[in-house]
PyMOL commands that place a pseudoatom at each C-alpha (Angstrom):
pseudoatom trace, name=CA, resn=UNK, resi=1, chain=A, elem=C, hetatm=0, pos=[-21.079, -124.721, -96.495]
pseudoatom trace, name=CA, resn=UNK, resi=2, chain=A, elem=C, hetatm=0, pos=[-18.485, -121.969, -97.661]
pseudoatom trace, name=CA, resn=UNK, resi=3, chain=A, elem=C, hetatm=0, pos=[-16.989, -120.593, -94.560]
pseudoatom trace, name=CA, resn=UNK, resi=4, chain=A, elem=C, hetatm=0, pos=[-15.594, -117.109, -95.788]
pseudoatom trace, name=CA, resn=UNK, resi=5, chain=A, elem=C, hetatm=0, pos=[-17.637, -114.241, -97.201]
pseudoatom trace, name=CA, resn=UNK, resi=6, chain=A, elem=C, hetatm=0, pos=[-15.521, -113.744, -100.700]
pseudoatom trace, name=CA, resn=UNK, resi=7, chain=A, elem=C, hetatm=0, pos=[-14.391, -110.700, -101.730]
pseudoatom trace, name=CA, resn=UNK, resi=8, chain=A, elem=C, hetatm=0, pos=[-16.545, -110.775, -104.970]
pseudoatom trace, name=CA, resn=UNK, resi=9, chain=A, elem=C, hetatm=0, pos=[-19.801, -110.836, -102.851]
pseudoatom trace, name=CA, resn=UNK, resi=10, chain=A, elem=C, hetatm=0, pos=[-18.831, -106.956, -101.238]
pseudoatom trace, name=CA, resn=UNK, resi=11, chain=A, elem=C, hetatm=0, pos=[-19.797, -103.842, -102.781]
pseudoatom trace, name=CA, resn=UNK, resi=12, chain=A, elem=C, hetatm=0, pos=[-17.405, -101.762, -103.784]
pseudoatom trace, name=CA, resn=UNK, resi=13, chain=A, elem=C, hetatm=0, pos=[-17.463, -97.852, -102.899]
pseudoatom trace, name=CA, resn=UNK, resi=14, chain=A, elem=C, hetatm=0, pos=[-19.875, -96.462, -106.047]
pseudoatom trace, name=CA, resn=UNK, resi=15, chain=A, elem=C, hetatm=0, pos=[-22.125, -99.435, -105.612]
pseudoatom trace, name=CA, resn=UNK, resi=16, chain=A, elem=C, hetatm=0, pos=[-21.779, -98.786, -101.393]
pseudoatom trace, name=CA, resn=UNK, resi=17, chain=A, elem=C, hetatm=0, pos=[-22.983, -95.284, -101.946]
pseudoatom trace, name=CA, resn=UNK, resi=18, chain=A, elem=C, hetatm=0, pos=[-25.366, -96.314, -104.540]
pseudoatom trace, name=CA, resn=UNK, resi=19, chain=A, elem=C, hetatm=0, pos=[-27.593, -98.417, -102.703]
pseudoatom trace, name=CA, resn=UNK, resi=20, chain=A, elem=C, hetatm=0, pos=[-27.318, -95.722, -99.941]
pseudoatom trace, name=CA, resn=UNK, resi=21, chain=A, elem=C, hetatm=0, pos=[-28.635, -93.094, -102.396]
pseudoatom trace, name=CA, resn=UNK, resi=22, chain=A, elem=C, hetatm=0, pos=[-31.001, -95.027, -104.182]
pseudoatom trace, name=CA, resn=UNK, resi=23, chain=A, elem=C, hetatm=0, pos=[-32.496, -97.888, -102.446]
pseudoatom trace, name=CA, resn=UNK, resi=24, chain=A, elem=C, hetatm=0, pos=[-34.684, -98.470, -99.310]
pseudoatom trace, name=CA, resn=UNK, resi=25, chain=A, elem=C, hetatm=0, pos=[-34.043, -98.052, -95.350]
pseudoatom trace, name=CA, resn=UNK, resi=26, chain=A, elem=C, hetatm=0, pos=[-34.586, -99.843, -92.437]
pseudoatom trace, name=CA, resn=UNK, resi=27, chain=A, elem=C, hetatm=0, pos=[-33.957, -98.456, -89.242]
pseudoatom trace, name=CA, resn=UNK, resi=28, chain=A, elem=C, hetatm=0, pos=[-33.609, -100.335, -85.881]
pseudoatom trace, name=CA, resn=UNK, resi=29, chain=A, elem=C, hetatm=0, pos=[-32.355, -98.789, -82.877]
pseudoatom trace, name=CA, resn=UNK, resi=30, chain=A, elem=C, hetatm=0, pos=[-28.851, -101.055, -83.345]
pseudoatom trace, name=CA, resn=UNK, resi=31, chain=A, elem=C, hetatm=0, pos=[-28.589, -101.572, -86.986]
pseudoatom trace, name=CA, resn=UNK, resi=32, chain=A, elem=C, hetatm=0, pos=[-29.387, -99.392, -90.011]
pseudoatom trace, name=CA, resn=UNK, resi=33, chain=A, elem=C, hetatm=0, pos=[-30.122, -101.451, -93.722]
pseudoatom trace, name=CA, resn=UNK, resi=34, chain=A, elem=C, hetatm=0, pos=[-30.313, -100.247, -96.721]
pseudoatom trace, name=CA, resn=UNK, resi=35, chain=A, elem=C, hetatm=0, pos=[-30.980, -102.766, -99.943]
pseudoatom trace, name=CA, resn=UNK, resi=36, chain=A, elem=C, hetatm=0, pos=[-31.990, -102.238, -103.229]
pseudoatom trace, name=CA, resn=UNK, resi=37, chain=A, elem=C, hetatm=0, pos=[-32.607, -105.170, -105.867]
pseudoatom trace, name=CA, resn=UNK, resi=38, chain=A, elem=C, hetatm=0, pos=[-30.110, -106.279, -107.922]
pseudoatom trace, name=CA, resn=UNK, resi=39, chain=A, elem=C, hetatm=0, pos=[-29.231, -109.236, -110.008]
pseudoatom trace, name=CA, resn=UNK, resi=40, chain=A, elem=C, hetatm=0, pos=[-25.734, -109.182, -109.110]
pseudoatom trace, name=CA, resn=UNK, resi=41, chain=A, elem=C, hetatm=0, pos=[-26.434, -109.387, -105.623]
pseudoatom trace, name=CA, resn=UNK, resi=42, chain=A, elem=C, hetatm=0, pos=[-23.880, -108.362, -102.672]
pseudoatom trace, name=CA, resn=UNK, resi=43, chain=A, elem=C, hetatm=0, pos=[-23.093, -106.491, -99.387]
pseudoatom trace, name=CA, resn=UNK, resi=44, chain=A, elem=C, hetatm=0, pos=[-21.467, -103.924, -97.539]
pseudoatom trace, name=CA, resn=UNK, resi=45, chain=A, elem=C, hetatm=0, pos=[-20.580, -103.214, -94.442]
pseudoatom trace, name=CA, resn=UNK, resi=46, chain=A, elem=C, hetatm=0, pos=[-20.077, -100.048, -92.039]
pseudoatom trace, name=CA, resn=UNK, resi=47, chain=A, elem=C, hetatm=0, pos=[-20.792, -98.320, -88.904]
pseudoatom trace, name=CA, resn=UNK, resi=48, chain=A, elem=C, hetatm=0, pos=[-22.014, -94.928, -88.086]
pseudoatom trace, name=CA, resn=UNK, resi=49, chain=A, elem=C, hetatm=0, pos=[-19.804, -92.034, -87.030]
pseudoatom trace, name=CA, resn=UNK, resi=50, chain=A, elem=C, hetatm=0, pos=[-20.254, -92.032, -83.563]
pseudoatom trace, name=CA, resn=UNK, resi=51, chain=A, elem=C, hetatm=0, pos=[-18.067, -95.469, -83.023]
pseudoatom trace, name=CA, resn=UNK, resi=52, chain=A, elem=C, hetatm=0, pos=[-14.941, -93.645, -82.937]
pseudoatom trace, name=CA, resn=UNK, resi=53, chain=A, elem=C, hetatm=0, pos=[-12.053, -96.091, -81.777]
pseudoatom trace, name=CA, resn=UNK, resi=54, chain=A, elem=C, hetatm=0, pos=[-10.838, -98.064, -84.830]
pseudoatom trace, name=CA, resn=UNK, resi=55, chain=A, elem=C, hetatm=0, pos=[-10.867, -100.938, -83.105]
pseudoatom trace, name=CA, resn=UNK, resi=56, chain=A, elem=C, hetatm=0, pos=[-14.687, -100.922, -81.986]
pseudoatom trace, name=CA, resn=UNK, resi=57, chain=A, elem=C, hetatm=0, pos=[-15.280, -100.338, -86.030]
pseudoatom trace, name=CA, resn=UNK, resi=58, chain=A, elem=C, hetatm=0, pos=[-13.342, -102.875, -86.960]
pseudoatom trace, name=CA, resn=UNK, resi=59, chain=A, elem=C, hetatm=0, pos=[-15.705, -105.177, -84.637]
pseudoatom trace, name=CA, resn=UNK, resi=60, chain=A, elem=C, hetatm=0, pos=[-18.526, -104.251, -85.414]
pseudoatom trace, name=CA, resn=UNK, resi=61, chain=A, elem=C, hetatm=0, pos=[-18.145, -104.962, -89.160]
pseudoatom trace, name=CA, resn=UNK, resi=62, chain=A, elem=C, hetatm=0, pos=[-16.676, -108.104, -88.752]
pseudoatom trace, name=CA, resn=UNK, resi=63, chain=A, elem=C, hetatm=0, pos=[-19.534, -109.080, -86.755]
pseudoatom trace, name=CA, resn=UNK, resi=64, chain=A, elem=C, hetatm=0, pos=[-22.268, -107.801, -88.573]
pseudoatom trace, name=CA, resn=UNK, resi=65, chain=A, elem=C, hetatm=0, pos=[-20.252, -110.027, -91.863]
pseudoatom trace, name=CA, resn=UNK, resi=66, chain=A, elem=C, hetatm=0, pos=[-20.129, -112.855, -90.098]
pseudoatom trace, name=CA, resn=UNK, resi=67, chain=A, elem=C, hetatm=0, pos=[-23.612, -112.471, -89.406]
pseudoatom trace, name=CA, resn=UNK, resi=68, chain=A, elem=C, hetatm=0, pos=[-25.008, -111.948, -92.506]
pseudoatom trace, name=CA, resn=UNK, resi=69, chain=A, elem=C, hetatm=0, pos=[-22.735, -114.639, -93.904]
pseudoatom trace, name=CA, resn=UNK, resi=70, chain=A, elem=C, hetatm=0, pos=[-24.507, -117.144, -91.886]
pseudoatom trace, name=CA, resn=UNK, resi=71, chain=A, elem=C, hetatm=0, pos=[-27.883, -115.430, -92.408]
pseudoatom trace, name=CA, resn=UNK, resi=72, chain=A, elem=C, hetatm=0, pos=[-26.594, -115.853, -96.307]
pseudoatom trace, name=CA, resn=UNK, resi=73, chain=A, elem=C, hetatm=0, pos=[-27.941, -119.341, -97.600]
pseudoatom trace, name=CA, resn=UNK, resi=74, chain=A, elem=C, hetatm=0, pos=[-31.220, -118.242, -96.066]
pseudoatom trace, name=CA, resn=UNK, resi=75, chain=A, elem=C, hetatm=0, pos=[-31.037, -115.455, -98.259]
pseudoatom trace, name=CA, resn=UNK, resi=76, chain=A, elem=C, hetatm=0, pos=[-32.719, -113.821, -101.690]
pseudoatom trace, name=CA, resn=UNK, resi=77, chain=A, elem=C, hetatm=0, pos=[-29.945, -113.460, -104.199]
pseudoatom trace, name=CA, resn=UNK, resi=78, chain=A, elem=C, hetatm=0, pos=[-30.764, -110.613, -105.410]
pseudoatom trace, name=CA, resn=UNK, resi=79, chain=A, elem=C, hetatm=0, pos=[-30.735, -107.992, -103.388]
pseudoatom trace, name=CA, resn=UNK, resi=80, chain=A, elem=C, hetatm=0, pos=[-27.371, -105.745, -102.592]
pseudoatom trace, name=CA, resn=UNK, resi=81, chain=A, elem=C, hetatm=0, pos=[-27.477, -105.130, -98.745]
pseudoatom trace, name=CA, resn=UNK, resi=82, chain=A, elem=C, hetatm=0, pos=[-25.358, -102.555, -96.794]
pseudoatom trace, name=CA, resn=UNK, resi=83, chain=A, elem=C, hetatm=0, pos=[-25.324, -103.175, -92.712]
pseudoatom trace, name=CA, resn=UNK, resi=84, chain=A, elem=C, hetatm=0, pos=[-24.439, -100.187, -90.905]
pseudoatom trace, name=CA, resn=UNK, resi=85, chain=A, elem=C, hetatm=0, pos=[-23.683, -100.968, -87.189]
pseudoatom trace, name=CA, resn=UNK, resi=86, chain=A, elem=C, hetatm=0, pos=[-24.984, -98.298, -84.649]
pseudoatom trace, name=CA, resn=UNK, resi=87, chain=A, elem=C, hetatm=0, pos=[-22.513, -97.455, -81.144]
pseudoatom trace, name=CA, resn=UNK, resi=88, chain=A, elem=C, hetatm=0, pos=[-25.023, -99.778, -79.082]
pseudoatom trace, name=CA, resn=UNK, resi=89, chain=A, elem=C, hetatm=0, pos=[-24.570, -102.365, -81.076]
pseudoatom trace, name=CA, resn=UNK, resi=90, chain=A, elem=C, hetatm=0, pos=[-21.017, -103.182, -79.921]
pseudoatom trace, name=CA, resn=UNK, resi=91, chain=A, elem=C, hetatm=0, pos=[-22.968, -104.059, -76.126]
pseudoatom trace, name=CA, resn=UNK, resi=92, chain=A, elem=C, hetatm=0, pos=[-24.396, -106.528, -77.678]
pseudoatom trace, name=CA, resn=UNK, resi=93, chain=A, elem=C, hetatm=0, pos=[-23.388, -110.554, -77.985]
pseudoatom trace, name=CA, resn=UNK, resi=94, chain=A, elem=C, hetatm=0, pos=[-22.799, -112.432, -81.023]
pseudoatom trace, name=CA, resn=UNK, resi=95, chain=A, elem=C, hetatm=0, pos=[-26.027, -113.909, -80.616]
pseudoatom trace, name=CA, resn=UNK, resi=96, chain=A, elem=C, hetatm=0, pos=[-28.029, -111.098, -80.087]
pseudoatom trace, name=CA, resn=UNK, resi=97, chain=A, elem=C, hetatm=0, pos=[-26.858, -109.333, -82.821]
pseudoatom trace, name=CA, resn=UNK, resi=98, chain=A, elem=C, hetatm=0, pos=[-27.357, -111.580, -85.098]
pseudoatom trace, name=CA, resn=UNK, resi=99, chain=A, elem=C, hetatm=0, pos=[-31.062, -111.874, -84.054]
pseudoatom trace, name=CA, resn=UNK, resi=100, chain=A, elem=C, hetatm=0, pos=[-31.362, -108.384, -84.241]
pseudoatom trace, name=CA, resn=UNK, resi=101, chain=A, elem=C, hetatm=0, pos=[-29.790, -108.710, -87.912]
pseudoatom trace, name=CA, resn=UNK, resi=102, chain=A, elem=C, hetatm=0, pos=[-32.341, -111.307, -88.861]
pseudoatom trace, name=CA, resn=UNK, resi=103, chain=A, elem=C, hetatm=0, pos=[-35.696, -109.135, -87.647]
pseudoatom trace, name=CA, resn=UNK, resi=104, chain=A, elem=C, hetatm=0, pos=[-34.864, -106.650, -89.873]
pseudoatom trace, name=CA, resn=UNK, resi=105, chain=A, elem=C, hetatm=0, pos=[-33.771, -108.675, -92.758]
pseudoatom trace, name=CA, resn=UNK, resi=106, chain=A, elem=C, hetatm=0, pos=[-37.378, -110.244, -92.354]
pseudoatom trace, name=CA, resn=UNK, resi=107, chain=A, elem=C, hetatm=0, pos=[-38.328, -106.933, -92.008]
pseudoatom trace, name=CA, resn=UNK, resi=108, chain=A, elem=C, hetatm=0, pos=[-37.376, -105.930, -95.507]
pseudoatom trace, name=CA, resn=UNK, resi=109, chain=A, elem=C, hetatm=0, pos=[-38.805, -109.278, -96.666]
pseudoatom trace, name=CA, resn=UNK, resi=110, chain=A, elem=C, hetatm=0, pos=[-35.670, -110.494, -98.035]
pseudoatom trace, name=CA, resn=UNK, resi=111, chain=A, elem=C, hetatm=0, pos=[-34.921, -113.264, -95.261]
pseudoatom trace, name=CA, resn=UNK, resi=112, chain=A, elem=C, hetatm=0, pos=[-36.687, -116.352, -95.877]
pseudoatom trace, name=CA, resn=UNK, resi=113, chain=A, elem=C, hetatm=0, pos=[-39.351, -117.353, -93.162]
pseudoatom trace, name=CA, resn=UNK, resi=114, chain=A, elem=C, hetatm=0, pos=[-39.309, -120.725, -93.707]
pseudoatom trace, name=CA, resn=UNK, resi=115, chain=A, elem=C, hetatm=0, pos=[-35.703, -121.838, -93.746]
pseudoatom trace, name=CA, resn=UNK, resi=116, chain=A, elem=C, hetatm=0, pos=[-34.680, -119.593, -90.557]
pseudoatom trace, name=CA, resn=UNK, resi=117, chain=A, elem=C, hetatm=0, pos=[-37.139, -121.652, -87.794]
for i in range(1, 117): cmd.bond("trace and resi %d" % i, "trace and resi %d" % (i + 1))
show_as sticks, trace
zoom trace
């Protein structure tokens, strides 16, 4: 199991705002994802304006990509994902937020059923 989420597997800022623009939304009161199909595959990660400290930001995104890095072998490869964390998400544990993470990736259909129970 590869225990880092490599740098090649992020978006970048035009494909960030891309699959913003162009692809589909989920919206849960903690989380908001966006993904669009992709043969490259990848992810992004951000939060919403309204966590203003640096430091809560900062958080949040690392814990929504460590998340989704464990959620990862469970995983479609070809989507591109971006996770934005909501303010009430940073109330949450580890734990909870990463179930939270994996109802809406099922959600979207691109978590796999089978190999997450």
């Amino acid at each position: 199991m590869e225990y880092s989420f490599p740098r090649g597997g992020r978006l970048g800022r035009r494909e960030f705002k891309g699959v913003c623009r162009e692809g589909k939304v989920l919206v849960s009161p903690l989380i908001i994802l966006y993904y669009k199909p992709d043969r490259a595959g990848g992810a992004g990660f951000g939060t919403t304006r309204d966590v203003r400290e640096a430091v809560d930001r900062n958080l949040l995104r690392r814990r929504l990509r460590e998340a989704f890095r464990l959620l990862r072998p469970q995983l479609s490869p070809f989507w591109k994902v971006v996770l934005i964390g909501k303010k009430g998400a940073l109330n949450l544990s580890f734990q909870e937020l990463s179930l939270e993470l994996q109802k809406l990736l099922k959600r979207a259909r691109i978590l796999d059923d089978q190999q997450s129970a």
